[in-house]
C-alpha positions in Angstrom: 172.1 80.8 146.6 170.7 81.0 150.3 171.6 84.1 152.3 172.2 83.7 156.4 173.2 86.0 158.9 176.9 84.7 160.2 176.3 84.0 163.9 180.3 85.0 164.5 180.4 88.5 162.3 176.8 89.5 162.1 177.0 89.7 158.2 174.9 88.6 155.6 176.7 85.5 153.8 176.5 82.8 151.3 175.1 79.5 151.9 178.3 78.1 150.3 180.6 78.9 153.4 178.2 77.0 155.1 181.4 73.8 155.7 183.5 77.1 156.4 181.5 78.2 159.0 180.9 74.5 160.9 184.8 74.1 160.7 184.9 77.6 162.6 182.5 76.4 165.1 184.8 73.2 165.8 187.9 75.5 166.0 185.9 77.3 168.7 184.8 74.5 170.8 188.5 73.7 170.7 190.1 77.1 172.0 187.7 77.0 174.8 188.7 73.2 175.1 193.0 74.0 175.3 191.9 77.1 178.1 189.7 74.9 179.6 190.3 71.3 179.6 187.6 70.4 181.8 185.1 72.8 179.9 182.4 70.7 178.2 180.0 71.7 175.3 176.2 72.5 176.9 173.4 74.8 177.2 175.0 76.2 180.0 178.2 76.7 178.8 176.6 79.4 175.6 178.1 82.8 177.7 182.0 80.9 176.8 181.1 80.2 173.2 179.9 83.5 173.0 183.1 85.2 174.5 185.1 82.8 172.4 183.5 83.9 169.3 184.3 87.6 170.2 187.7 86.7 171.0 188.3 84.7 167.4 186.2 87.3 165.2 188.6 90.0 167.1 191.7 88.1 165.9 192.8 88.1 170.3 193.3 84.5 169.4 193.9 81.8 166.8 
């Protein structure tokens, strides 16, 4: 198995969460989505993913 750094929790994973982790991503685009219904996904849009991220990998929100 692959090894990749987890872009939410810094660690060192498993290729095999790999449908985990894109399933995460959605789930993230989707918080930020229910906040922020007029919120759309784009390059400049990366500093509310980011916070998002923090926010989910903190358990603030579900």
């Amino acid at each position: 198995m692959e090894k990749f750094v987890c872009p939410i929790c810094n660690c060192e994973v498993d290729d095999s969460i790999i449908p985990y982790h894109k399933r995460v991503e959605q789930q993230i685009l989707e918080a930020i989505q229910k906040t922020i219904p007029r919120w759309y996904d784009g390059e400049t849009n990366k500093k509310c993913i980011d916070y998002y991220r923090a926010l989910i990998a903190n358990k603030t929100i579900k």
